[in-house]
C-alpha angles and dihedrals in degrees: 000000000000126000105248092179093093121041119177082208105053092042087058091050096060102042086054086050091049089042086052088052100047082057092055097041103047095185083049095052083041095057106040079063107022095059097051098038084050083046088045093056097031098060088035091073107016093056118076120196098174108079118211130187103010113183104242137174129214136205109201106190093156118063094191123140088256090049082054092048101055094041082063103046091057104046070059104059124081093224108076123039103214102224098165146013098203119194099209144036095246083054091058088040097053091045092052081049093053097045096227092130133040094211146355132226118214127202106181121206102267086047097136097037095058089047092058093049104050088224120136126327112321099196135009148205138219141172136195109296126175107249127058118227143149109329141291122356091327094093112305126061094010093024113158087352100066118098130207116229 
């Protein structure tokens, strides 16, 4: 037995009969292009994907000459805007908390040696997340935000 839900010709039928309609009813017509084409310029220029001076924290435990590194290239970057180098995991807490910064980068001490390694992950991070727990990017302050680098 054959489908009868879906007929070409019926379809057709009905886009000539609503293509007849937008040349009777000009706002109609206006509408149906006007209002995408004013979306289409709008959010082309009003939506940035491309995110610029995020307040970030960083937590430098590792002093190497990579930690170092890192912390450099991204004061130079004009991605982040380096508001604060904390010195403990309640400062970057509180920070997170206080919303004065968006994320927070963390070089543990062994930094460079993981690195070099390869093993694990060597720096992480986190952002603000709802719940507390039980410190930095493992499942409190950066929680499921937190990414492993």
């Amino acid at each position: 037995m054959r489908n009868h839900l879906f007929s070409p010709a019926r379809f057709w039928a009905v886009v000539v009969k609503e293509f007849i309609q937008m040349r009777r009813d000009r706002l109609t017509f206006g509408m149906m292009v006007g209002i995408p084409l004013m979306q289409l310029i709008l959010f082309g220029f009003a939506i940035n994907m491309n995110p610029k001076q995020l307040p970030t924290a960083v937590l430098l435990a590792d002093h190497s000459p990579f930690g170092r590194t890192l912390l450099w290239a991204m004061r130079n970057s004009e991605y982040f805007s380096l508001v604060r180098e904390a010195r403990s995991e309640a400062e970057v807490a509180d920070l997170l908390t206080r919303g004065a910064v968006q994320f927070v980068v963390h070089i543990p001490e062994g930094f460079e040696r993981r690195l070099l390694r390869g093993s694990g992950r060597a720096c992480c991070a986190g952002r603000r997340h709802g719940s507390g727990g039980d410190g930095l990017c493992g499942g409190g302050v950066g929680g499921a935000g937190g990414a492993g680098v």
